[in-house]
LUMZA-502735 format. One record per residue: x, y, z of N, C-alpha, C in turn; residue in one letter. Coordinates in steps of 0.02 Angstrom, whole numbers, plus 50000, padded with zeros to 5 digits. Example, Ala and Ser with C-alpha at 12.3 -4.5 7.8 and 13.67 -1.06 7.14 Angstrom:
506604971650390506154977550390506604983550390A/506424988850354506844994750357506455000250394S/
REM end
This chain:
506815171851809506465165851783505735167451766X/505315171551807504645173551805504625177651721X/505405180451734505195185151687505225181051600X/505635177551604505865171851553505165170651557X/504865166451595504225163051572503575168551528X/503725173851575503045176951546503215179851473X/503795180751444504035182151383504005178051331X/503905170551372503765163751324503095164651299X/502575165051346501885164551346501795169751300X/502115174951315501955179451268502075179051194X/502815174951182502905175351099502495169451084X/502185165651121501865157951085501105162351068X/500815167351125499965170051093500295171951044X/500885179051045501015181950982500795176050900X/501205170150906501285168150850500435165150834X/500185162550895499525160950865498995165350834X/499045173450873498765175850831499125178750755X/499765178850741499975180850680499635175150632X/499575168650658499575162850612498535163750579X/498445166450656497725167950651497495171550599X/497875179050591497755183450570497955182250478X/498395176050470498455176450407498125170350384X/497525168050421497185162750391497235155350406X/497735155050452498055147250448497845144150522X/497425140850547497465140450607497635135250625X/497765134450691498025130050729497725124050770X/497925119950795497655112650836497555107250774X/497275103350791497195096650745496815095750718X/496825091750647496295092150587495545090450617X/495195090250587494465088750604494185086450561X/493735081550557493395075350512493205080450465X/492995087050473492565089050417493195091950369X/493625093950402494115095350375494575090650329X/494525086050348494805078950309494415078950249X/493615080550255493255079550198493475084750139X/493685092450148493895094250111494555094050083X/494825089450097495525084650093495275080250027X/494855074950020494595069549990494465071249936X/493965077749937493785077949880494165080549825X/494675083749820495215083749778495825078149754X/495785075949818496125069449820495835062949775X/495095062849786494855060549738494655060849665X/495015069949638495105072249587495755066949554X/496385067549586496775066249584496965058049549X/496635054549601496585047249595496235044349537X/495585049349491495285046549444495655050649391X/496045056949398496655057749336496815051249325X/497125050749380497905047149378497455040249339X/496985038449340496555030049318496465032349249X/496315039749220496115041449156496875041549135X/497445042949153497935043049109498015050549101X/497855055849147497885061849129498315065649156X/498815066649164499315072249194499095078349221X/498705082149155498555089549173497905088749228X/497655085049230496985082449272497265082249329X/497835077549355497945075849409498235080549437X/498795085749388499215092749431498555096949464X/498115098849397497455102149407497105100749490X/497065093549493497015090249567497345090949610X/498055091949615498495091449641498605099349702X/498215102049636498315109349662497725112449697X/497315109449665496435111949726496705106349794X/497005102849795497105098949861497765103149905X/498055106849851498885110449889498285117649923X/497995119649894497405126449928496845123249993X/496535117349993496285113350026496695113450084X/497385112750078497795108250139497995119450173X/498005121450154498125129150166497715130750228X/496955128750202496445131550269496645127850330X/496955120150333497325117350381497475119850427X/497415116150486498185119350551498915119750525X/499235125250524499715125750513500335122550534X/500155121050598500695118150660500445108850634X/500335106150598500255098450600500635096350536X/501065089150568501645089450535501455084450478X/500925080750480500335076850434500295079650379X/499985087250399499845091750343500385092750294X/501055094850325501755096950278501665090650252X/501645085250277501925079050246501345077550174X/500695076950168500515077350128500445085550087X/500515087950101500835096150072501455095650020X/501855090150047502635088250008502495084449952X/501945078549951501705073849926501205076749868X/500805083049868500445083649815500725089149778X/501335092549833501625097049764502225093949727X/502265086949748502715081649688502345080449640X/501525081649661501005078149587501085083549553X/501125088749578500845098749542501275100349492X/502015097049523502615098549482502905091149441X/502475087049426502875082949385503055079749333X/503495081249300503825080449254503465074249206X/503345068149216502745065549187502325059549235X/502015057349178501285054549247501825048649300X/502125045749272502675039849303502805042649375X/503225050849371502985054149428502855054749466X/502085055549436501625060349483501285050449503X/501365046249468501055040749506501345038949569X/502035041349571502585038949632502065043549696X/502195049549686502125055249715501245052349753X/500875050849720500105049449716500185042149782X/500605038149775500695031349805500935035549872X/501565039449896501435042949965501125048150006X/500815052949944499865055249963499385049649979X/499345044449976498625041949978498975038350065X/499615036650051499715032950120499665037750186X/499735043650168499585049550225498825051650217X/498595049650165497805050950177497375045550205X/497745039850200497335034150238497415035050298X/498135035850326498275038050396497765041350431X/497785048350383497305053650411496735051850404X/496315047550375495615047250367495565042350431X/495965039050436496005028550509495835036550581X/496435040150560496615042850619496195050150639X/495895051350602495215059250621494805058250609X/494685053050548493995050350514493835054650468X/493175055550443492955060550403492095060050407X/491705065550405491025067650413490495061150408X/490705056350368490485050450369489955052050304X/489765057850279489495058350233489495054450145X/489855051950132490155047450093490375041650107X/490435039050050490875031150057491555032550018X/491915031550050492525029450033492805023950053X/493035018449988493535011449989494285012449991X/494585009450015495255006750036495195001549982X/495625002849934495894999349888496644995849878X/496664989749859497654990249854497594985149789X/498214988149753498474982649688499154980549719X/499034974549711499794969949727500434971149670X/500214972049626500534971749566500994979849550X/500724983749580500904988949582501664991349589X/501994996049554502704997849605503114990549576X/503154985049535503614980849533503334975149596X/502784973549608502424970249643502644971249735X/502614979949726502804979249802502334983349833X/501634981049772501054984549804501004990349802X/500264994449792500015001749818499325000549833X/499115007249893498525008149900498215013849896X/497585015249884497445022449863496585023249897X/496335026649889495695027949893495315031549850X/494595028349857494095029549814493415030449841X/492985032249806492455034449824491855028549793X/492025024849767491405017649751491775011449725X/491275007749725491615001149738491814997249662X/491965002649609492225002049538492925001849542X/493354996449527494084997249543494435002349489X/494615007149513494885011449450495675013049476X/495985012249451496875010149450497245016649433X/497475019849483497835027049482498565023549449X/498785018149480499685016649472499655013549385X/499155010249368499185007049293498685010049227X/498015014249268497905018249216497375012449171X/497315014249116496875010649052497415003949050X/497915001049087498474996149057498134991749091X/497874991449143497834988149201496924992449248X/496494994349210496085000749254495804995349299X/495414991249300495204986149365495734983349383X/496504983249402496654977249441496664981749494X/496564974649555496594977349625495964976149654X/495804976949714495344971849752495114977949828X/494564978249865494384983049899494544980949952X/494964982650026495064980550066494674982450113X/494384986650130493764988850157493454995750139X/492884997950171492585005750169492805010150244X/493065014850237493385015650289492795025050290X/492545026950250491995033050257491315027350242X/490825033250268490115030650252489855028350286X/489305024250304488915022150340488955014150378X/489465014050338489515005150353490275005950350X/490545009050362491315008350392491595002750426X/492244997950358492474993350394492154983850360X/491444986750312491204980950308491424980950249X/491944980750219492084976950149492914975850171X/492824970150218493534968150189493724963450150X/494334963850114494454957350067494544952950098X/494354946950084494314937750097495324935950072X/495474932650109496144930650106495894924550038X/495634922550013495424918449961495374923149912X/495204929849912495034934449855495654938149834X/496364937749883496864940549865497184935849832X/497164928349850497384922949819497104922749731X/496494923549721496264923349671496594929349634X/496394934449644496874939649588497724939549590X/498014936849635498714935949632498784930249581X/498284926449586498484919249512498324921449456X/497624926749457497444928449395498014933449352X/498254936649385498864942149348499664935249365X/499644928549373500114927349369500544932849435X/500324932649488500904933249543501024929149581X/500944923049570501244919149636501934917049638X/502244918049577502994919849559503044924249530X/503404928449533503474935249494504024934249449X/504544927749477505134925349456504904922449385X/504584920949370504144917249315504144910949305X/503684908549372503574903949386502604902749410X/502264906949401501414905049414501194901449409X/500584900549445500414895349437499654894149396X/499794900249340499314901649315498824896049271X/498254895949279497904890649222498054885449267X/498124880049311498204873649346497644872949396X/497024874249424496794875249473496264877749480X/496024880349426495414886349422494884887149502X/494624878049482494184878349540494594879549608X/495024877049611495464876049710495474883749718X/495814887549648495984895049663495454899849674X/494914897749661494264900949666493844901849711X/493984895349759493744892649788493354896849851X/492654899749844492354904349897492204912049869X/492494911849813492574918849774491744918649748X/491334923349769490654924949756490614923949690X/489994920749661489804919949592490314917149551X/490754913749588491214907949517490804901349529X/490894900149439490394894749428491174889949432X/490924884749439491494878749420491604876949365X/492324876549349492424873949265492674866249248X/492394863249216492514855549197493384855149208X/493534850849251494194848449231494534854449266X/494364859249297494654862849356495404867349332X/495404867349249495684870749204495584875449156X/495004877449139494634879949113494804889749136X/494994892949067494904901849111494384903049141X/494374905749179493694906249200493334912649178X/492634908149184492184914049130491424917049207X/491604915749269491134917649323491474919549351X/492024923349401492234926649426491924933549433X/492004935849494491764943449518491974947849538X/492924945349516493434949849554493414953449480X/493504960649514493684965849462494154965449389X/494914962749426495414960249389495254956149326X/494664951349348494644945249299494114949749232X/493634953449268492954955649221493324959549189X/493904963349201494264968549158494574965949086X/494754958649132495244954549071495824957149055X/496044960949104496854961749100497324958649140X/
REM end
C-alpha cells in the first residue's frame, strides 16, 4: 500500500512538471489572467457588432493562444476553449454568433467568479430579443450598446445590466422600468403579435431618465435615453 501511494505522488509531480515544462501551468485562473482573456474577447464581440467574420475568427484565435498560457487542469478553460474554436472555425457569422452567445456566458462566469485586475470597465449587457427572443448576454468594455447577435440590423438594441470590471463594480444595474421600456419599444410584450406598441408612451416610460412626456400619452417618443430607441431600430 506504502508502495502504491508513493508511486501515485510520484506520477501526479511527474505530470506537473511535464505540464510545466511545456508551458501550461496549473491551479486556478487569476484576475490578471482573466484580463488577458477580455481583451480578445472584446476583439471578438465588436467583430461580431461590425458584421465581420474574418475579424471575429481573427479574435477568436488571439483568445484560443490567450486561453493556452492558462492552467491546463481547469475545466472553465476547455469549456471556453470549445466555445471560441466554434468562432475560429465557422462556417458563417450566424455561427460564429451562436458560438459567441456560449463564450460570453463562460466569460461572465469567469469574470463574477475570479474577477479581473479591475483595471478597466467592463458592462454586462443583455438583448432580449436575441436568439428568437430567448435572450443573449455578452460583454463590453463602455457603456455604447454595440450588438454582437444583430450586428448593423439591430447595433444598439439591448440595455446594460451592470459593470461588473472597473472601479465602480456593480453600479449600473438596469431599472425593471428600463427593461419594460425597450421590450415595448421593439414590440416584445407579445412576440405572438400582439404588442402593445404605441398605447402608453408616458405609463411605459415612466422613470426612464430624460423622457419628456408626450401630449395624449401616444405620441413616439422623441426623449428617451434607452439605447434601443436613439438607434431607431
Amino acid at each position: 500500500m506504502k508502495t502504491l501511494k508513493r508511486y501515485t505522488i510520484l506520477a501526479a509531480g511527474l505530470l506537473a512538471a511535464t505540464l510545466s515544462s511545456l508551458g501550461a501551468p496549473t491551479g486556478a485562473p487569476t484576475p490578471e489572467f482573466v484580463d488577458t482573456l477580455v481583451t480578445p474577447y472584446l476583439k471578438i464581440q465588436s467583430a461580431l457588432a461590425g458584421d465581420s467574420l474574418e475579424a471575429a475568427q481573427s479574435g477568436a484565435n488571439a483568445f484560443l493562444s490567450a486561453v493556452d498560457t492558462g492552467p491546463a487542469d481547469s475545466d472553465a478553460l476547455k469549456d471556453l476553449r470549445g466555445s471560441a474554436d466554434s468562432i475560429a472555425n465557422a462556417g458563417d457569422i450566424t455561427a460564429a454568433r451562436a458560438a459567441f452567445l456560449v463564450l460570453s456566458n463562460g466569460m461572465i462566469e469567469m469574470v463574477r467568479d475570479v474577477g479581473t485586475s479591475g483595471k478597466n470597465s467592463l458592462y454586462l449587457v443583455h438583448c432580449p430579443m436575441a436568439f428568437g427572443y430567448k435572450g443573449g448576454d455578452w460583454l463590453q468594455a463602455d457603456q455604447t450598446v454595440a450588438n454582437p447577435y444583430f450586428g448593423a440590423s439591430m447595433l444598439h438594441c439591448g440595455g446594460i445590466n451592470e459593470e461588473l470590471g472597473g472601479k465602480a463594480q456593480g453600479s449600473h444595474q438596469m431599472q425593471g422600468h428600463d427593461m419594460d421600456h425597450m421590450q415595448h419599444e421593439h414590440g416584445m410584450m407579445d412576440p405572438s403579435g400582439n404588442p402593445h406598441h404605441g398605447m402608453d408612451m408616458d405609463a411605459i416610460h415612466a422613470g426612464v431618465p430624460g423622457y419628456t412626456a408626450q401630449s395624449g400619452g401616444k405620441k413616439a417618443d422623441s426623449g428617451c435615453q434607452m439605447a434601443c430607441c436613439q438607434s431607431g431600430s
